[in-house]
N, C-alpha and C positions, 0 to 999 in steps of 0.2 A: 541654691548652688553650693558646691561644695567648697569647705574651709581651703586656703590657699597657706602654704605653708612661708616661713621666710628663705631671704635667701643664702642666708646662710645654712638653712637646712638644703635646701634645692641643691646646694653645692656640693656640700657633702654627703649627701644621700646619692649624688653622681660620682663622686667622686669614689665610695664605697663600692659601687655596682657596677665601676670600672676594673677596681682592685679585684673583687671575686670574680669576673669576667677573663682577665688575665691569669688569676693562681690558678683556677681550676680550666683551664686554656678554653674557653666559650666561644672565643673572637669576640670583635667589634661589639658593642652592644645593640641588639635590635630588640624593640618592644615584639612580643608575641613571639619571639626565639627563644632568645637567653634572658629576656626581663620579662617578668608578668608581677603584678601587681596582687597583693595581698589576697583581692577578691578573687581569684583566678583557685586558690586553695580551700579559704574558710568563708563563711557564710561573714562579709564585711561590705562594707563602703569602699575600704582602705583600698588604692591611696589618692580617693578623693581628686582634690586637680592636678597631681603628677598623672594620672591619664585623663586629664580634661586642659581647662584653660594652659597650665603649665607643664604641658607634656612636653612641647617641642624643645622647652628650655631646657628641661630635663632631660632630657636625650639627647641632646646637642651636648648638655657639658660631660654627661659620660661616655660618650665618642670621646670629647678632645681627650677627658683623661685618661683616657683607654689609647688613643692615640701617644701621646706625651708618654704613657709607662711604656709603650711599643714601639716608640721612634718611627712609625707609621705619618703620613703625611698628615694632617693636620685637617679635621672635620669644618664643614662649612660654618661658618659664624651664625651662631644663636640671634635669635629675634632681639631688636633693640630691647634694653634693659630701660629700666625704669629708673633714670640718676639720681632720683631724690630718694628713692628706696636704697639704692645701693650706697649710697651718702650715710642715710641715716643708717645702716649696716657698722660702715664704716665708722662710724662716732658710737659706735656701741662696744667697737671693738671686734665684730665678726670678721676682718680682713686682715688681723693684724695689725703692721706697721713695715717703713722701712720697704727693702726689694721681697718680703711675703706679699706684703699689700700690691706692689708692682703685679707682680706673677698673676695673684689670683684674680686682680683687676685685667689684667688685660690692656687690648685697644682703650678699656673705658677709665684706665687710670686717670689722663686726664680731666676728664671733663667731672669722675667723681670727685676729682680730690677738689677742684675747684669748687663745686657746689660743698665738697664738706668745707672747706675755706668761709664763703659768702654765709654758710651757716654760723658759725663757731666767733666769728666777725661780729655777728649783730648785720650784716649788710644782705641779707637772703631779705627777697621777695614779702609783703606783706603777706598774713596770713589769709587766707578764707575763711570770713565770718563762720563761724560755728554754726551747724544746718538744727533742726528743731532736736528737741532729746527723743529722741527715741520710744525709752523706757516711759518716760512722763507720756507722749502720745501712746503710748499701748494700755498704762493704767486708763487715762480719762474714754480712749473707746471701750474699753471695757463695763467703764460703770456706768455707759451709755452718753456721758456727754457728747457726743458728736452724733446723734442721733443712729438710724440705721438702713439700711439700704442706699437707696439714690443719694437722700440728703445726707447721709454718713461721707459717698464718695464727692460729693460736691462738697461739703466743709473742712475735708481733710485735703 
């Protein structure tokens, strides 16, 4: 599946393809009108899950801000976001602070800044025990520890 970018990139990368949408007057931004993806020119992947898993987000927020610089009505709300993501955004510093963090939060100001709160606290939710390594199970199938075929997928 392909690499999923942050959201701090998703943002601005809409936010970008709102602004050249406007200067050069395209209209509204619609995928396969005024936006095509990297692969659409040169022999790439690119851009991956901006036209996959994270398309509709990504064209949701470059409507609003294509809206927003247009004083045009105001695009339908994006798929619920993901608050622990946009948290940890947030505590990274991708949203700012103060009425920036407001604005580019949105509706979801509240509920991120809370969870960045319950974080920063010490009082956020236990962790999820850490799942196996990865790396270490792709060395030991390799050197055959885990046998192969059936009993490779029955011990793994």
């Amino acid at each position: 599946s392909p690499w999923a970018v942050s959201e701090a990139c998703l943002d601005n990368g809409a936010h970008l393809v709102a602004a050249i949408c406007k200067f050069y007057g395209l209209g509204r931004p619609q995928w396969g009108k005024n936006v095509f993806g990297h692969k659409n020119f040169s022999a790439t992947a690119c851009p991956a899950s901006l036209a996959g898993s994270q398309h509709a987000a990504y064209m949701s927020r470059a409507q609003s801000w294509y809206d927003q610089m247009s004083g045009s009505a105001p695009a339908p709300a994006p798929a619920a976001p993901n608050i622990d993501a946009l948290a940890d955004a947030v505590i990274r510093g991708e949203y700012g602070n103060g009425e920036e963090r407001k604005l580019r939060l949105g509706a979801n100001y509240a509920a991120v800044q809370a969870r960045v709160n319950e974080k920063l606290s010490g009082n956020a939710p236990a962790a999820k025990p850490a799942g196996p390594n990865i790396d270490a199970l792709a060395d030991a199938v390799i050197r055959g520890d885990y046998g192969n075929g059936e009993e490779r997928k029955r011990r793994l």
